[in-house]
C-alpha positions as CSV (number, residue, x, y, z in Angstrom):
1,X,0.0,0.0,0.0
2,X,2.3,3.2,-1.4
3,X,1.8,6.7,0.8
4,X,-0.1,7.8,-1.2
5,X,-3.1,6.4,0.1
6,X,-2.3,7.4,3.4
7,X,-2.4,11.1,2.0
8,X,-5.3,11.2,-0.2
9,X,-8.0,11.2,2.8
10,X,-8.2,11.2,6.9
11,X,-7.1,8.0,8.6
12,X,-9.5,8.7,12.1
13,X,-12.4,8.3,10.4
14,X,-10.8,5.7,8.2
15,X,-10.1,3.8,11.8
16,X,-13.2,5.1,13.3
17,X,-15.6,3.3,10.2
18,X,-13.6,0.2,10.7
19,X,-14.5,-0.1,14.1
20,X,-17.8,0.7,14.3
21,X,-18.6,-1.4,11.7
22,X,-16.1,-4.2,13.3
23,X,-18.3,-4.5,16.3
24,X,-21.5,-4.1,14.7
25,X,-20.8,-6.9,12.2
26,X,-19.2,-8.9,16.1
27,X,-23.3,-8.3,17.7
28,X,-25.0,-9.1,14.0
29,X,-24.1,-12.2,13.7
30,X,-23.8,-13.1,17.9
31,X,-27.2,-14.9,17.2
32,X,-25.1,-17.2,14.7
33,X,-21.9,-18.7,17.3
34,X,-24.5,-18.7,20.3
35,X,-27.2,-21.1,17.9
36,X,-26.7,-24.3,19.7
37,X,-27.0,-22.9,23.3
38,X,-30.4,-21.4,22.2
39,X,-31.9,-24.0,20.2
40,X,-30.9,-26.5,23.3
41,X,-32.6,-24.0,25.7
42,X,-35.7,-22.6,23.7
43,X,-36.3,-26.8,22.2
44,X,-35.8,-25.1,18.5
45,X,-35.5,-28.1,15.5
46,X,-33.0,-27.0,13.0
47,X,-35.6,-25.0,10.7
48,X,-36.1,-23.0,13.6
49,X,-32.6,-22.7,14.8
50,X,-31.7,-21.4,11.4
51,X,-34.4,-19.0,10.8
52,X,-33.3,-17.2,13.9
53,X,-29.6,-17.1,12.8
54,X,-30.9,-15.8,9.3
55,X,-33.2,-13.1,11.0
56,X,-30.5,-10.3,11.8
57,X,-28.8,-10.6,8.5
58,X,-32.3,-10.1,6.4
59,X,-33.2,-7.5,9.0
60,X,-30.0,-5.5,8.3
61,X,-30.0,-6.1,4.4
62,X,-33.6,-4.2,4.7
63,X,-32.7,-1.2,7.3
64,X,-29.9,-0.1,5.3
65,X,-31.7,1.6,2.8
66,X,-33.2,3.8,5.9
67,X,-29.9,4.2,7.6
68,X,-28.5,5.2,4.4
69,X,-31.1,7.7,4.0
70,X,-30.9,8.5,7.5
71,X,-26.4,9.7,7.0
72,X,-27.3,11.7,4.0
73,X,-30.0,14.0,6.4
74,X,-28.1,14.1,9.2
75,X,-24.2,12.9,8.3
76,X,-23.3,9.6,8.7
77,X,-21.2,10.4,11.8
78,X,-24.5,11.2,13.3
79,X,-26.6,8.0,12.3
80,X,-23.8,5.6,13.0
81,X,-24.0,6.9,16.5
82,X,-27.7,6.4,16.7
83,X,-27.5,3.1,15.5
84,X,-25.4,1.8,18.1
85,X,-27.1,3.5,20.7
86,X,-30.3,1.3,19.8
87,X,-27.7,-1.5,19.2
88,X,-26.7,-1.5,22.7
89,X,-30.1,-0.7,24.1
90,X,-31.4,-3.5,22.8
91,X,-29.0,-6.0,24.3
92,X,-29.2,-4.6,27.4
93,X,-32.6,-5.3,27.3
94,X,-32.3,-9.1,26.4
95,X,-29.9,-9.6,29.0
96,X,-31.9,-8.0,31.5
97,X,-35.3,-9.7,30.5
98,X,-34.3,-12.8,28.8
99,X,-35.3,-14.4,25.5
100,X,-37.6,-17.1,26.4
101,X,-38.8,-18.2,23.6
102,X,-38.5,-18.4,18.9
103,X,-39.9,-15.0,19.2
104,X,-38.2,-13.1,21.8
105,X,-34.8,-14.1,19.7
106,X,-36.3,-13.3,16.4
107,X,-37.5,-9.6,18.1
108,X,-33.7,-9.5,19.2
109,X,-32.7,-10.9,15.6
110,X,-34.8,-7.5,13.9
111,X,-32.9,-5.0,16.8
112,X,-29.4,-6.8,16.1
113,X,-30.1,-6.0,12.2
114,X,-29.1,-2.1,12.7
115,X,-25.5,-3.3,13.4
116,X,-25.8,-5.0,9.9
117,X,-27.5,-1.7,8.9
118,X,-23.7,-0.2,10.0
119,X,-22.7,-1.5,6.1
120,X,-24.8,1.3,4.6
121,X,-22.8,4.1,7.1
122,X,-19.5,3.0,7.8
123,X,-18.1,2.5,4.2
124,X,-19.3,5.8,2.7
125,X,-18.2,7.9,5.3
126,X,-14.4,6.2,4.8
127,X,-14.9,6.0,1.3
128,X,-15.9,9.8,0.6
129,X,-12.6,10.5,1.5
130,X,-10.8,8.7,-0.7
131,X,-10.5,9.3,-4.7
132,X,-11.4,6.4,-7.3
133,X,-7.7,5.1,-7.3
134,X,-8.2,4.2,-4.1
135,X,-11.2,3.4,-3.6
136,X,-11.0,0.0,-3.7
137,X,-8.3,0.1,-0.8
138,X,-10.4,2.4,1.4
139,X,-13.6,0.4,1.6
140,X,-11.9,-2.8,2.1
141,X,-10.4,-1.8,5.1
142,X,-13.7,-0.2,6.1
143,X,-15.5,-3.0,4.9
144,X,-12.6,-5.5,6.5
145,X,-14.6,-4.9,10.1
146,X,-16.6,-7.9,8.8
147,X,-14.0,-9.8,11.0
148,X,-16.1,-9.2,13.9
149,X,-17.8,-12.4,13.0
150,X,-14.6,-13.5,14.3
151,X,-14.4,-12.3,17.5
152,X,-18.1,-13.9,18.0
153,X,-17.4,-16.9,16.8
154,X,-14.2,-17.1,18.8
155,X,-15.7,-16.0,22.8
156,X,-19.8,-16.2,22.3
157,X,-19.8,-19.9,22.8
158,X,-16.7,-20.1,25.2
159,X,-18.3,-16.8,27.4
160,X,-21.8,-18.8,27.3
161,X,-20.0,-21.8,28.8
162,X,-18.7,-19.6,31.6
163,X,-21.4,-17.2,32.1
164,X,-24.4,-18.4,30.6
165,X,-25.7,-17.3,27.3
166,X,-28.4,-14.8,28.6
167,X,-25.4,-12.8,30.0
168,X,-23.3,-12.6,26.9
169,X,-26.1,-10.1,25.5
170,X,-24.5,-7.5,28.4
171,X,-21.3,-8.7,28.1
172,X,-20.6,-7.7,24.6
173,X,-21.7,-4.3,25.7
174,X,-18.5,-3.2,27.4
175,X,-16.7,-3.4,23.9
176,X,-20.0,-1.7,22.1
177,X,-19.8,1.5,24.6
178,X,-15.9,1.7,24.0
179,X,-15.9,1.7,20.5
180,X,-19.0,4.3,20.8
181,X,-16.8,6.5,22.7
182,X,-13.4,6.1,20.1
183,X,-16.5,7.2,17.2
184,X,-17.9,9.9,18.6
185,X,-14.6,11.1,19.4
186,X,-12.8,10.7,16.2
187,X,-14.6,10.1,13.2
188,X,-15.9,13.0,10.5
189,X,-18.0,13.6,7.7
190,X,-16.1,14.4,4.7
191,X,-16.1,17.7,3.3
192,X,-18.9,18.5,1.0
193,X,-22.6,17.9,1.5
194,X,-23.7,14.3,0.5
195,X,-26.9,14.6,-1.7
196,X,-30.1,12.7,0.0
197,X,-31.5,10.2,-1.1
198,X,-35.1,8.8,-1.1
199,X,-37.1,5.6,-1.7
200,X,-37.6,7.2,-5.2
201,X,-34.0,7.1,-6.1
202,X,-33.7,3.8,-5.1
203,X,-36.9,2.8,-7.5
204,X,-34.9,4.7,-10.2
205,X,-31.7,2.6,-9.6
206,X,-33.2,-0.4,-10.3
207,X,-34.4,0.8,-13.8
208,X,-30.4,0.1,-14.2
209,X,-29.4,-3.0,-15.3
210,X,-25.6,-2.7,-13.9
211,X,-27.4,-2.3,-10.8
212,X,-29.1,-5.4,-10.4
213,X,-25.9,-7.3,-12.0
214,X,-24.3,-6.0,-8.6
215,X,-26.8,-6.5,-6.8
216,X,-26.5,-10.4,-8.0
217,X,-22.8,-10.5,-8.0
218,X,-23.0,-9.3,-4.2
219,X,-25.5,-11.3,-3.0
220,X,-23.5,-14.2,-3.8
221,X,-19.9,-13.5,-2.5
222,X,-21.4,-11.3,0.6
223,X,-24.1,-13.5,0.6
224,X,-22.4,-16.6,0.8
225,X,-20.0,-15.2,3.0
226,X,-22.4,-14.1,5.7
227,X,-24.8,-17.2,5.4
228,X,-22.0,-19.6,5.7
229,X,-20.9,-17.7,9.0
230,X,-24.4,-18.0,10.5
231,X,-25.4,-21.4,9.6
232,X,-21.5,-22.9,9.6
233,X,-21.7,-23.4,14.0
234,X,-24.9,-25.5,13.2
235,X,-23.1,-27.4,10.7
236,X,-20.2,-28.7,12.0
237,X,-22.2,-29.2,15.2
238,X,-24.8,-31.4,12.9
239,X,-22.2,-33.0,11.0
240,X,-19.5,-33.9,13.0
241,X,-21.3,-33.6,16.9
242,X,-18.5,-30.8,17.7
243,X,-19.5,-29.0,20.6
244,X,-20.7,-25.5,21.1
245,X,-16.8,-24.1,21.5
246,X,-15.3,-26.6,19.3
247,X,-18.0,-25.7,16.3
248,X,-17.4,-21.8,17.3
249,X,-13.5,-22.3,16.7
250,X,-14.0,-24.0,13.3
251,X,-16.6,-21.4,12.1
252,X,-14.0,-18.2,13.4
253,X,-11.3,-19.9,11.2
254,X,-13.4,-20.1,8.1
255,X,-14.8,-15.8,8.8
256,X,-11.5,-14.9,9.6
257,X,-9.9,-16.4,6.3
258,X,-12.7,-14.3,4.6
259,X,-12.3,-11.0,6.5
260,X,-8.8,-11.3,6.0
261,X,-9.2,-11.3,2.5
262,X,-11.9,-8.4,1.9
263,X,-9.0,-5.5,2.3
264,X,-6.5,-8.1,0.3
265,X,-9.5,-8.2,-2.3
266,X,-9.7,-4.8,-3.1
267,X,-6.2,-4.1,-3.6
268,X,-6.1,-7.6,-5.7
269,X,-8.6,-5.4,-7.7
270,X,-7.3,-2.2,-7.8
271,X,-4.0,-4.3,-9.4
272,X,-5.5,-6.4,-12.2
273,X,-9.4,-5.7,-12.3
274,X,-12.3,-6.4,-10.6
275,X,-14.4,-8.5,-13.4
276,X,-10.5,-10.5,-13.2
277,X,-10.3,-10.8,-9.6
278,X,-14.1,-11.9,-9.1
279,X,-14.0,-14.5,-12.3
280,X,-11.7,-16.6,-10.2
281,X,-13.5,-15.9,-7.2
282,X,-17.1,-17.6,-8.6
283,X,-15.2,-20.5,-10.5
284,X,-13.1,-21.4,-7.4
285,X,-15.7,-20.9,-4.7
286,X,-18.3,-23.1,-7.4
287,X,-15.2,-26.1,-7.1
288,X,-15.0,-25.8,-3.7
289,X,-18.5,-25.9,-2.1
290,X,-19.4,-28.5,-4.8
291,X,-16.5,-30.9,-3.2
292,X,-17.8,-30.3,0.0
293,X,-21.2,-30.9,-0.8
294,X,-19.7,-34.2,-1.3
295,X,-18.3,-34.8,2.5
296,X,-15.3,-36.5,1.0
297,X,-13.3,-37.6,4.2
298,X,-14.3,-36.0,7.5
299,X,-14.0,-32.8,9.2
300,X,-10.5,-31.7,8.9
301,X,-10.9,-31.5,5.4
302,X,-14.3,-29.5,5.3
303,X,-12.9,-27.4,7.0
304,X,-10.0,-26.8,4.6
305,X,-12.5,-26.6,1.8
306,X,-14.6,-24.1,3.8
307,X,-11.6,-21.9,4.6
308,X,-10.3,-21.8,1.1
309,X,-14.1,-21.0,-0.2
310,X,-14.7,-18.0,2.9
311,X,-11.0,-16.6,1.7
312,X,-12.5,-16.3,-2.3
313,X,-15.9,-15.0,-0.6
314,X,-13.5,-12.1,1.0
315,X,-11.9,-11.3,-1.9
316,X,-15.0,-11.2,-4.4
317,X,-16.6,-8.9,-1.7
318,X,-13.2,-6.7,-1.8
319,X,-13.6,-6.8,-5.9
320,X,-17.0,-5.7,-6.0
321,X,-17.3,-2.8,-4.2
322,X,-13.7,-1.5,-6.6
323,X,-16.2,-1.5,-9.3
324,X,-18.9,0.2,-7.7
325,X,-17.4,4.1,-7.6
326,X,-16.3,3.1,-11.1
327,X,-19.5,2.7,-12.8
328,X,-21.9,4.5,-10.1
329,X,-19.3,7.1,-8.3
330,X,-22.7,10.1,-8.6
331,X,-24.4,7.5,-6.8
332,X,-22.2,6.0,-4.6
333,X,-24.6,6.2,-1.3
334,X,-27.4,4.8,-3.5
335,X,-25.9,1.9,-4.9
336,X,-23.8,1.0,-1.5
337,X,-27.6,1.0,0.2
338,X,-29.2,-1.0,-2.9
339,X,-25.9,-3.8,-3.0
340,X,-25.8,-4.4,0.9
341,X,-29.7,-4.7,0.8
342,X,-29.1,-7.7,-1.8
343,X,-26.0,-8.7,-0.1
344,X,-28.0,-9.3,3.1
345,X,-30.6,-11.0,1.6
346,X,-28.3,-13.4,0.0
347,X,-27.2,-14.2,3.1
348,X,-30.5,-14.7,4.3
349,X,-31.6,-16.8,2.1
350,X,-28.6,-18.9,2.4
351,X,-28.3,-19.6,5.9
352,X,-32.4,-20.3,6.2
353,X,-32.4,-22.6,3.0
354,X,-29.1,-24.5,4.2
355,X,-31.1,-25.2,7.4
356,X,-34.6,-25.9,5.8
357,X,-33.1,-28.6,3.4
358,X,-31.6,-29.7,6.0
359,X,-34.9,-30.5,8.5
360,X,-36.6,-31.8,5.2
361,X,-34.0,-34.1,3.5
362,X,-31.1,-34.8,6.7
363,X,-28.6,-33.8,4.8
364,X,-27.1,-30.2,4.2
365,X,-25.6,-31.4,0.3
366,X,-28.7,-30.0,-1.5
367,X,-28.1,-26.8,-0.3
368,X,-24.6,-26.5,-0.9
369,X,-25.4,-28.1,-4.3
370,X,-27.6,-25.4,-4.7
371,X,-25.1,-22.8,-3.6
372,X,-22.8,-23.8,-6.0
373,X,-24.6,-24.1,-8.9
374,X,-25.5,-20.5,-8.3
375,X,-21.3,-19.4,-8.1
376,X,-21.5,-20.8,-11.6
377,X,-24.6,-18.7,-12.4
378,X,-22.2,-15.7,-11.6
379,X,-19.1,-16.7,-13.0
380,X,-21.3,-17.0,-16.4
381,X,-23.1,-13.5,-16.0
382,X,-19.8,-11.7,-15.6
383,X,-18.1,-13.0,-18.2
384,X,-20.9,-12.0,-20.3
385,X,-20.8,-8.1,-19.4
386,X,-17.5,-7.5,-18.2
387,X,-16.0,-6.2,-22.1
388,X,-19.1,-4.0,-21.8
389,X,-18.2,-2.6,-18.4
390,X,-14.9,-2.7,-19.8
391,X,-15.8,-0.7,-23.1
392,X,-18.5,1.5,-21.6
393,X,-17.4,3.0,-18.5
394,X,-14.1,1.9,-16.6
395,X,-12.6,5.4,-14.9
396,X,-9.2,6.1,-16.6
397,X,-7.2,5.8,-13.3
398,X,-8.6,2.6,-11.9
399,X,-9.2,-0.9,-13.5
400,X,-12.1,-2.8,-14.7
């Protein structure tokens, strides 16, 4: 990474973005790591168990577009402190009055989605800093606070253990109110006023076919890479009886291989293209999940093959949003809202349908079938409009 970069816009809010959205992405996906605690306590079957894991991320993919709205009418400094305020509110309140049943944890699941709602704040008030060389750099560091799946997956189920899990819900509050503080403190809205949007601009973006394309590639690599976070604990406990910490352990190695390579991603992209860098992303992520939908020889290999496919995840999710200033840099805040709506709901869909084919067949290959054929799907799509993007609109300082 030359100085340049370093130069070109203001590192505290930089720092400030990746925080905030670092421990909003660590209490999004809490519901995921702490899955087989809950479904022992609340007698959930594994339908259940993974609609509630699959809540918070469709939650967030749909309050993004309202927190995006909400940082263009009051600056996004502003509404990210808001949204963790209710964030934290609403964990102190399920650890104070307990989730005793599939519907107090799905209410929780719709409250944790405004830390998934952080997406639609934290990366355009790094990346309005940055110009379009960089752009690609800038909002994968920002967006590289997706490795607070990590930390979740890592202490949630160990901290359960310890404490119980009721009390994890205020533990993971002390971390929340420190990063709070660091925000308010240190980041800033970039010069400039950012022009609002409404629900009517959004109606108009999707009159654009780039934007559903993105909206498809996205939903895919964040999609997969979000759904496989939430619904991997529940796998490997399924598969291969690991308990609660054990399956938490495996699941943080697979997000962190993927968070790891979000920032990695985008320079990848910066360097040789994005259409490049997300071509071998859908064609190596299709090979792997398709060998593991075939459980070849136990868990020490699923895991490898889940690593390897979370680290391509990382990087397409890097790649994409290089090409988004590129092709959409007027509306930047519009189509960050529109492709971390999809994103989320790729997710979604992914973790729920893992576990419902799952409850109906016994076995979780259909859906990782599925979830393959569907890297293909992408893989074909792009290679069918990138010498358009290519031709049409590629910004004569960055690559396409």
């Amino acid at each position: 990474m030359d100085r340049s970069f370093w130069r070109a816009g203001h590192t505290p809010t930089l720092l400030s973005a990746f925080l905030y959205f670092d421990l909003s992405f660590m209490v999004w996906y809490l519901l995921g790591p702490l899955q087989i605690q809950l479904a022992q306590a609340l007698s959930l079957n594994t339908q259940q168990r993974g609609l509630m894991v699959a809540t918070p991320i469709l939650a967030g993919a749909i309050l993004r577009l309202f927190m995006g709205m909400l940082a263009d009418r009051i600056g996004a400094k502003r509404a990210g402190l808001i949204g963790q305020l209710i964030v934290i509110a609403a964990l102190l309140a399920a650890w104070q009055l307990g989730i005793h049943n599939l519907q107090h944890a799905l209410l929780l699941g719709v409250f944790l989605g405004v830390a998934g709602a952080s997406f639609a704040v934290a990366l355009p008030l790094a990346s309005r800093w940055y110009p379009p060389q960089h752009q690609g750099t800038a909002m994968g560091i920002a967006g590289a606070g997706n490795s607070g799946t990590v930390l979740a997956a890592l202490f949630a189920p160990a901290l359960a253990v310890g404490f119980g899990w009721q009390n994890v819900f205020g533990l993971v509050c002390v971390p929340l109110v420190l990063v709070l503080a660091f925000y308010w403190r240190n980041a800033k809205d970039a010069p400039g006023e950012a022009r609002r949007k409404t629900l009517a601009d959004y109606g108009r973006m999707l009159g654009n076919a780039d934007a559903w394309w993105f909206m498809f590639f996205y939903a895919l690599t964040f999609g997969g890479f979000s759904g496989f976070a939430s619904a991997l604990p529940g796998y490997f406990h399924d598969q291969f009886n690991f308990d609660p910490k054990l399956a938490g352990w495996a699941t943080a190695a697979c997000v962190f291989a993927g968070s790891v390579m979000r920032p990695l991603g985008g320079v990848l992209a910066d360097r040789i293209g994005g259409t490049r860098s997300l071509l071998g992303v859908y064609a190596t992520v299709a090979a792997l999940i398709a060998l593991a939908a075939l459980n070849p020889a136990g868990a020490a290999v699923q895991l490898a093959l889940f690593i390897g496919a979370m680290l391509c995840l990382g990087a397409g999710n890097g790649a994409v949003f290089q090409l988004v200033p590129q092709r959409f840099g007027k509306e930047i805040g519009v189509m960050t809202g529109l492709i971390g709506m999809a994103g989320g709901i790729g997710g979604f869909a992914l973790a729920a349908s893992l576990a419902a084919i799952k409850q109906h067949s016994g076995d979780y290959a259909g859906g990782l079938w599925l979830f393959a054929a569907l890297a293909v799907a992408g893989w074909a799509s792009l290679a069918n409009v990138k010498q358009k993007w290519r031709n049409g609109w590629a910004v004569a300082s960055a690559r396409v």
